[in-house]
C-alpha positions as CSV (number, residue, x, y, z in Angstrom):
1,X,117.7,22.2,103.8
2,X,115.9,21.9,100.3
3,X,116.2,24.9,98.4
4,X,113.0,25.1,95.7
5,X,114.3,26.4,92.2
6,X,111.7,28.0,89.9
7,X,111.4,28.3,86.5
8,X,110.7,31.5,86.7
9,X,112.1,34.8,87.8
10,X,109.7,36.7,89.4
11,X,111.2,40.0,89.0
12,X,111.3,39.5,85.2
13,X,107.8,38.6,85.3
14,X,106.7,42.1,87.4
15,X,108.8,44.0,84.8
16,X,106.9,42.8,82.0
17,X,103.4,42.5,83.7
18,X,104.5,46.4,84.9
19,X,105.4,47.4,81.1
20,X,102.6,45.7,80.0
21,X,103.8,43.1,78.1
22,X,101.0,41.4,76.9
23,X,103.1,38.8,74.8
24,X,105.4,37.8,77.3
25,X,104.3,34.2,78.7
26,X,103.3,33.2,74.9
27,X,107.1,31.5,74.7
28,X,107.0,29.7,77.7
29,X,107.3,26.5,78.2
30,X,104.3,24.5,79.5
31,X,106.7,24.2,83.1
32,X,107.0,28.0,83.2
33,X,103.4,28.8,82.6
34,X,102.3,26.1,85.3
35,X,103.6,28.2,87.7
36,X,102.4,31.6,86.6
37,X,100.2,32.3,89.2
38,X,97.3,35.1,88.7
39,X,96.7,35.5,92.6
40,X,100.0,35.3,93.5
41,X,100.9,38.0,91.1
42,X,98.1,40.4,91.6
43,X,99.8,40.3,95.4
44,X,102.9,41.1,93.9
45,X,101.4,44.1,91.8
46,X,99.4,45.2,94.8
47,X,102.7,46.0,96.5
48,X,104.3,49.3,95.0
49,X,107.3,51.0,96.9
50,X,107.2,54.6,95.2
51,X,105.0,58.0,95.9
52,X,102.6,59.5,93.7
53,X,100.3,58.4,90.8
54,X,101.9,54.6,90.3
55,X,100.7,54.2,93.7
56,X,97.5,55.6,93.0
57,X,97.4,53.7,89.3
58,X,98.2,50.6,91.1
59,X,95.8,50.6,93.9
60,X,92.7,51.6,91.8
61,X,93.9,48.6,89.0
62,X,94.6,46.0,91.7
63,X,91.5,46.6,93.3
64,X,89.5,46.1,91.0
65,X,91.0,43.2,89.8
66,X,91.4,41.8,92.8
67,X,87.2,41.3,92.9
68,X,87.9,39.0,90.2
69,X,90.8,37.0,90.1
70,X,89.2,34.1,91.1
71,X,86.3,33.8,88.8
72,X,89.1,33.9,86.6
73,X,90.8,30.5,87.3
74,X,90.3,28.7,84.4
75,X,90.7,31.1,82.5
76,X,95.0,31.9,82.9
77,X,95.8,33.9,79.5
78,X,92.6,36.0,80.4
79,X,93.7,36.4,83.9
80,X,97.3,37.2,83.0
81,X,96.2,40.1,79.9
82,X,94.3,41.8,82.9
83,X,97.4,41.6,85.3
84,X,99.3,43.3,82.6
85,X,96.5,46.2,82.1
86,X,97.5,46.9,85.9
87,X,101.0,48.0,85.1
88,X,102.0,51.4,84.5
89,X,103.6,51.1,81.4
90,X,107.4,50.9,82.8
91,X,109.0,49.7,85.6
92,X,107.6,50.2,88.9
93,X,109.7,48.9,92.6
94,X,107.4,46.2,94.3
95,X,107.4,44.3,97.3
96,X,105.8,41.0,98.6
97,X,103.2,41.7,100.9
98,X,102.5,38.2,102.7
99,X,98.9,37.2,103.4
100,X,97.5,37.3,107.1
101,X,98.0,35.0,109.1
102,X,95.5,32.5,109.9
103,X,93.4,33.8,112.5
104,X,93.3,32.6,116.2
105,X,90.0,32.1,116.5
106,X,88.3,28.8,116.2
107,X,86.3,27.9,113.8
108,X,83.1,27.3,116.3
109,X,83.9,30.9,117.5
110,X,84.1,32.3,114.2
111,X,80.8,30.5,113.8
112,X,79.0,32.0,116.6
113,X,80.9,35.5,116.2
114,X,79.3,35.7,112.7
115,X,75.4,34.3,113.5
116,X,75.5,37.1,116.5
117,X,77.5,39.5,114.3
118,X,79.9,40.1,116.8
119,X,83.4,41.9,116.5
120,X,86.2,39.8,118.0
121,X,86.1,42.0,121.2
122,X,82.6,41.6,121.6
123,X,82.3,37.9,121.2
124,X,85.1,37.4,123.8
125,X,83.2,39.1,126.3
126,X,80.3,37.3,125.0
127,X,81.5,33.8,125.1
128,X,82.5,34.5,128.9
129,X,78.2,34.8,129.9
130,X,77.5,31.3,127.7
131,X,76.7,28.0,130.1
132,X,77.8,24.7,128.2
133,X,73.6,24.5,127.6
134,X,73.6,28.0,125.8
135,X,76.5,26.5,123.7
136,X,74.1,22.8,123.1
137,X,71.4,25.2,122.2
138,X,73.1,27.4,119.5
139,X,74.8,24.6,118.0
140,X,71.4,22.5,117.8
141,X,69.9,26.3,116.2
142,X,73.0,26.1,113.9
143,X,72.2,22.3,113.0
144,X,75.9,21.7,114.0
145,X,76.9,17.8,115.5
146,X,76.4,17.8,119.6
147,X,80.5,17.0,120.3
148,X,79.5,15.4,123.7
């Protein structure tokens, strides 16, 4: 088995991003700054494993970030001075929270879901009443490719 090494310790990285460190990727090398990732640390931030007003602190920053952080890809130093204006000015216990999994619906049935603005329960109750013409009909509405 391959085991990945980083240049970075992403520990060290929450600590400063939490103490807000706004200096502390300026004296890394172009390798380490590569693989600063905004997203990936904004899911990091997101994550806090304490009661009271961090969590609170944390929440209302990472949220509001979090409508952002990808208008801000090409902008890194800009994106990483706003990560460290979520922390809470000293150490804080985090946790990686993993994105969801991909979902189990296809993408045709995410497709039709969404044109009838269905929930997932209603669309498979739904998709039970359509004939193989009702499905050639939508998709021709929908300007999708006949797959017969």
């Amino acid at each position: 088995m391959v085991v990945k090494s980083y240049n970075n310790n992403i520990f060290a990285v929450i600590t400063n991003l939490d103490k807000k460190n706004y200096n502390f990727f300026k004296g890394y090398n172009e390798a380490q700054y590569k693989e600063l990732q905004p997203y990936t640390l904004l899911r990091w931030l997101s994550a806090v494993q304490t009661d009271g007003k961090d969590t609170l602190h944390y929440i209302h920053k990472t949220n509001a970030l979090n409508e952002v952080i990808f208008n801000l890809s090409n902008d890194k130093d800009l994106a990483l001075n706003l990560l460290c204006g979520c922390g809470a000015g000293h150490w804080v216990k985090h946790a990686w929270i993993a994105p969801p999994k991909g979902s189990k619906v296809s993408k045709d049935d995410e497709t039709y879901k969404n044109f009838f603005h269905y929930t997932d329960d209603e669309w498979a109750i739904k998709k039970e009443t359509l004939s193989k013409d009702d499905y050639a009909e939508l998709n021709k509405y929908l300007g999708k490719a006949d797959k017969g």
